[in-house]
N, C-alpha and C positions, 0 to 999 in steps of 0.2 A: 321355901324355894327362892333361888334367886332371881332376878326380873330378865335376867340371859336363859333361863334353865327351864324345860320342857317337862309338862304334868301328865304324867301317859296314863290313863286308866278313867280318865273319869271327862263326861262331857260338857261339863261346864267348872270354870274355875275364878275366883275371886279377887282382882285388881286392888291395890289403894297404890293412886296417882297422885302427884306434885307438882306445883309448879306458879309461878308466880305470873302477875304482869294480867292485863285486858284479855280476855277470852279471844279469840280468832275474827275475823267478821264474817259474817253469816254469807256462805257463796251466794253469786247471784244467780238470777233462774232466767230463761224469757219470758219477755212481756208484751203483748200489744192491745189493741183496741179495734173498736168497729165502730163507727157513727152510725145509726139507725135514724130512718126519717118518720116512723113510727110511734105515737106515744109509747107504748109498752114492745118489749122482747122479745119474741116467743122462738122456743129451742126444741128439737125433735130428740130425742132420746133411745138408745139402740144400746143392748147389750149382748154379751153371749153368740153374736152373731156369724161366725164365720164359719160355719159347720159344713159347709160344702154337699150340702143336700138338696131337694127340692124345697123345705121348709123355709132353707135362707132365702131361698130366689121369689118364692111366694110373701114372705116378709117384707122384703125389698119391694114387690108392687104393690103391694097396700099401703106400705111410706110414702112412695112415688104419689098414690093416689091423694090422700092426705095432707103431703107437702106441696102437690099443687094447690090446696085448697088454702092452708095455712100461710105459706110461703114463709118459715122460720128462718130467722137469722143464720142459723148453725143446726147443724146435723150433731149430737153428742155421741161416739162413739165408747162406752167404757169398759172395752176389753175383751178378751180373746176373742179379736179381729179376725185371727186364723186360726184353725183346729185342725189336729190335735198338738203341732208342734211348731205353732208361728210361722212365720216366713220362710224358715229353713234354707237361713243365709243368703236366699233367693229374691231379688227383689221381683221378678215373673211372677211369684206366688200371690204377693200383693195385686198385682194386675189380674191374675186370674181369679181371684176371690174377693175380691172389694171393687176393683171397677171396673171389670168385664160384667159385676152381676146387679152394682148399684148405677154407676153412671150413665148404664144403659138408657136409663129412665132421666129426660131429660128434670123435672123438679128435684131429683137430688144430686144434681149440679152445682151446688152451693158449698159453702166451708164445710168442712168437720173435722170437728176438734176430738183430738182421740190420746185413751192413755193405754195403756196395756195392760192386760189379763195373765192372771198366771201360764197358763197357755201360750201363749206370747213368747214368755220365756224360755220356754222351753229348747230351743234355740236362742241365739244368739239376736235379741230383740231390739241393739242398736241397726240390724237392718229395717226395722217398723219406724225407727224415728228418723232415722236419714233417709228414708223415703219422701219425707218433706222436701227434699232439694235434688229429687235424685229426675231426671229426665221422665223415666216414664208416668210420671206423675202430672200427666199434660192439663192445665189450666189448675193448679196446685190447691185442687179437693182435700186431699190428705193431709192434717198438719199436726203434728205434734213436733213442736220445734225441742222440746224437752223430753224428759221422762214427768219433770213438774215443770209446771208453769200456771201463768197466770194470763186469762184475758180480760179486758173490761169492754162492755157494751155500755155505748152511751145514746140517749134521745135527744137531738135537735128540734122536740117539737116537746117534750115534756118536761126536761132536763132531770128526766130517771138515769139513775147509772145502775149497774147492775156487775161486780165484780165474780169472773168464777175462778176456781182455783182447782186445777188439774195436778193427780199427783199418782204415785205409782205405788199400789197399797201392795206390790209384789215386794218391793224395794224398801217399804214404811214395815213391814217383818222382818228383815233382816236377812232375805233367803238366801243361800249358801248359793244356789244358782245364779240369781242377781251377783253374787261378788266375785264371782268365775271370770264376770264379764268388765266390771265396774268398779270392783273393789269395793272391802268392806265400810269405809266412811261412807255410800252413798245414805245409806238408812238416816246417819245422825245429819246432815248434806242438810236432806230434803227437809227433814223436822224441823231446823235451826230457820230454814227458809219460811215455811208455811208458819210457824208462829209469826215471825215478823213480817210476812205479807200481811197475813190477818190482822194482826196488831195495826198495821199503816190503811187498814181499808177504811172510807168513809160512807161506803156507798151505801145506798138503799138496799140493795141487797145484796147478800152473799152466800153461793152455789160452790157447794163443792162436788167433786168429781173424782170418783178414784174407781176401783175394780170389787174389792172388797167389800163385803156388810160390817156393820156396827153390829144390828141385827137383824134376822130375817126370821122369815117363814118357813124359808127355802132348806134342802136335806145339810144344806151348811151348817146354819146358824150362827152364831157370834162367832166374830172373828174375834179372836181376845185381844189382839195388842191395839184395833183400833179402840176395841170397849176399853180398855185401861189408859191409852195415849191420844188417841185423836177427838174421841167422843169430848173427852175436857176440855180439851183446846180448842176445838170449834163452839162448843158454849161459851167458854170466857169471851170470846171474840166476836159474837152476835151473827154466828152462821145461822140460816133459818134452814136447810135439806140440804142434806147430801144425796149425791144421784148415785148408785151402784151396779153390781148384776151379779156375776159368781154363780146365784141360784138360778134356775132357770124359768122364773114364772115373774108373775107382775103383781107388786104388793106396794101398799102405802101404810106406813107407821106410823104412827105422833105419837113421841112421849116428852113430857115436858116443853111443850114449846118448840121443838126439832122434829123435825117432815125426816123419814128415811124413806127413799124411792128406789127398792129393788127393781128393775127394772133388764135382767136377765134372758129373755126369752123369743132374742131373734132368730136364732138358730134352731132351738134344742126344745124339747118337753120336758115340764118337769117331774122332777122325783118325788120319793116319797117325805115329808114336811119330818122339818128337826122341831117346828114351835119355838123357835127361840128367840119371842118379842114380847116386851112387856104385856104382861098379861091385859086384856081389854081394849087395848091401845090398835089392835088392825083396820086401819079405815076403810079400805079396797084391797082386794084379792081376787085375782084369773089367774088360775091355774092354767094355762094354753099358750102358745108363740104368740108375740105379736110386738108393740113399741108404745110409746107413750109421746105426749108432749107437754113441755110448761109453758107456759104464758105469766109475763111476771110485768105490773104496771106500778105507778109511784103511788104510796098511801092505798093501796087497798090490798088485799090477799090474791097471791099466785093462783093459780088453776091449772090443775095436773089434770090431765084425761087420761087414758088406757086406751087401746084399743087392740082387735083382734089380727089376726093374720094379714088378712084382705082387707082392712082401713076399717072395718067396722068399730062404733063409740062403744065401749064397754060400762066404762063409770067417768065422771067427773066429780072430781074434791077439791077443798080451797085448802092454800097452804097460807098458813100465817104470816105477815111481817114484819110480826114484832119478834125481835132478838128473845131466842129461849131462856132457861133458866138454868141460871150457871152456878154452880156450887155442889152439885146433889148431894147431899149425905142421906144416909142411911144403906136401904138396899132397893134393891128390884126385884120383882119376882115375874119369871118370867111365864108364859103360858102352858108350857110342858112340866110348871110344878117346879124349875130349877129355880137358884134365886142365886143374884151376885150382888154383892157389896160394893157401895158408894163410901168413900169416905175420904173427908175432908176436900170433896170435889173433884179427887182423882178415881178412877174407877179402880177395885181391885177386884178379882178372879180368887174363889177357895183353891184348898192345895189341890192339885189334880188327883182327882182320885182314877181308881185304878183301872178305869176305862179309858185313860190317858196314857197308862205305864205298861211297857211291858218289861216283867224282871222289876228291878230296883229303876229302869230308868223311865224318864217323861220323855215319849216320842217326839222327833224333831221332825222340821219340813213335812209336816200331815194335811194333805188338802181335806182328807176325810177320813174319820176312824169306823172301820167296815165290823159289823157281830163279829162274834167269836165266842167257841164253845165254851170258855173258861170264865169270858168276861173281860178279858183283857185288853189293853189297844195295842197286843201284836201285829194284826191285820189289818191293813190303812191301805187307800190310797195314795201315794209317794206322791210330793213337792216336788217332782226331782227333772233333772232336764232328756229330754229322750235319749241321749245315747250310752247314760248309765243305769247300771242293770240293780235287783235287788242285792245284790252281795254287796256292793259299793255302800247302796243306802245304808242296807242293815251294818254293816260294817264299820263303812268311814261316817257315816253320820248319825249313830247311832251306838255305837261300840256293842252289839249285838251278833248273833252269828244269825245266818239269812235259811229260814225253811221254806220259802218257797215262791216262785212270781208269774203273774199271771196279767195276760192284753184284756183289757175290761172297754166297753165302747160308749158309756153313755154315762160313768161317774154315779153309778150307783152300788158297786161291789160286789157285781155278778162278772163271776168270769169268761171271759170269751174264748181265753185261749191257754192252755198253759207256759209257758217261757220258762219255767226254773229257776237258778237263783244268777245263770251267768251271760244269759241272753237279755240286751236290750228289750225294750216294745217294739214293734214296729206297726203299730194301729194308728188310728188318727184319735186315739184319745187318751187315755192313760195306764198306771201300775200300782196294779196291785202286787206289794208285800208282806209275805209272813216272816215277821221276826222271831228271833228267840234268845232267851240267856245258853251263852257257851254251855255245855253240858262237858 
């Protein structure tokens, strides 16, 4: 084929590029800082949270309760801030679900730093980030000057610095939704950026921050493109945890040296577990709502706590800070029995087997692959933004013909409602599709 000429039948196709001269320079992102009068850090951590129930609102006063006591630097928001379909171009909706139901409570009157959740996008989720400068955003709580960014906390009494690095792990897949909005360079954007943050950090420590798992407990489980591209890159670069949510319960990981802190369950209950974290490696696990906090001081180990609904202490763990172990070869196996290969320190994923595929193809934009009578991953929960239907997915994102779609309310792949194959959702949470090969 010619590099002008169009590959109809098939959904993925194979590039060789040219070209001479210095590579591009890596976009920039924003940056800022906080001075702290505190020896050490401490950051409140909230995920999953925007579900518009009484669980978020009960959530909310037991932070309140707790952030009186703590008084954290930053509240860390990581995603789906609103459910089921973000903001929905609205910047009102923000006000009616983040600080009509947090600011209420005067101790979480403080910063929060926030990225966005696949939910998020489901709409048009430049209204979640211009919300940082937009008026109703009175005394400028909300802040996500980016989709990635970076801030650092420093101590005038210890001289701890503490760099975190906020990123958009909707946007680090590569999802067809994201590039509706942003266009498809943002994926490779963000990458080129976060390696050479990281690479430039000196600080004591380094937090990252995105929506997605590495690994979890949770009905998710691995996210593959972070396990193959982000997991490497925060090793080489001496990240000690990344803070997450997606799944909706409270878990702590350690494998090799790397804290993973799901931390999913300000809104929502969780589901039923995928197991998919290194085998032995689960430090803490609450299955129930609730939020977490870190505490992070110079020369000694972090302290992650958990807690429940109503502020109550669940567990406390130390997080290491010494930089993990970067290289991993061989494999991992994971707790449900699965196992993925490390090799040569990049992570690789086996060929998807058929609980991935339906027909000859590997299902695209899949938040989650639902049973199926056959065995196959026809039946998914759809990546997809609310106003397109399953015929589209199965169709244009899939090169499939679409059997059937269905309003599901809690991301566990029971149906709530039927919708067909040519009717949008209109729930506050997601869709389910059955695909199929042309017959």
């Amino acid at each position: 084929y010619r590099c002008d000429e169009a590959i109809k039948g098939t959904s993925d196709i194979l590039c060789t590029c040219t070209g001479s001269g210095a590579p591009p320079p890596t976009p920039p992102a924003p940056s800022g800082s906080t001075l702290v009068t505190t020896p050490c850090v401490s950051l409140m951590l909230v995920g999953d949270y925007g579900s518009r129930t009484s669980t978020q609102e009960r959530v909310a006063a037991g932070m309140a309760k707790v952030a009186q006591q703590r008084s954290p630097a930053v509240i860390a928001g990581v995603g789906d801030n609103i459910y089921g379909k973000g903001a929905e171009g609205q910047p009102e909706v923000i006000v009616r679900w983040w600080k009509d139901i947090y600011l209420r409570h005067k101790s979480l009157r403080r910063p929060w730093h926030i990225v966005t959740g696949n939910h998020d996008w489901y709409t048009d989720a430049r209204v979640e980030r211009d919300f940082t400068t937009h008026p109703a955003n009175v005394g400028g709580h909300w802040r996500m000057p980016g989709f990635w960014y970076k801030h650092t906390f420093r101590s005038s009494t210890s001289g701890l610095t503490v760099d975190t690095f906020w990123i958009d792990t909707q946007v680090w897949k590569g999802s067809s939704v994201v590039s509706r909005y942003i266009g498809s360079q943002a994926a490779r954007e963000q990458k080129l950026w976060l390696e050479e943050a990281l690479g430039n950090s000196t600080a004591d420590w380094k937090i990252l921050f995105g929506h997605h798992p590495v690994y979890s407990r949770g009905s998710h489980g691995v996210t593959q493109e972070l396990f193959q591209e982000l997991d490497p890159m925060m090793r080489r670069h001496g990240v000690q945890a990344m803070v997450c949510g997606h799944d909706h319960s409270k878990h702590l990981i350690q494998f090799e040296g790397l804290s993973y802190v799901v931390n999913g369950a300000g809104g929502k209950s969780p589901r039923a577990p995928s197991n998919e974290y290194p085998s032995g490696r689960l430090i803490a696990d609450h299955q129930n709502p609730g939020f977490a906090t870190l505490r992070l001081c110079k020369g000694t180990p972090g302290q992650l706590e958990f807690f429940d609904k109503d502020g109550g202490n669940q567990s406390s763990s130390p997080i290491p800070a010494e930089a993990p172990t970067a290289g991993l070869l061989g494999s991992v196996r994971l707790a449900n029995g699965r196992t993925l290969q490390l090799v040569g320190g990049a992570a690789g994923l086996s060929v998807p087997g058929p609980e991935q595929r339906c027909g000859d193809r590997v299902m695209r934009e899949v938040d989650k692959f639902c049973p199926s009578a056959d065995g196959s991953g026809c039946r998914v929960i759809a990546d997809e933004s609310a106003t397109l239907t399953c015929e589209h997915y199965c169709r244009e994102v899939n090169g499939l013909a679409c059997r059937g779609g269905w309003e599901q309310e809690d991301e566990d792949c029971q149906p709530a409602a039927e919708l067909g194959c040519h009717e949008a959702r209109g729930s506050i949470d997601a869709l389910i599709c059955e695909c199929g090969p042309d017959e």
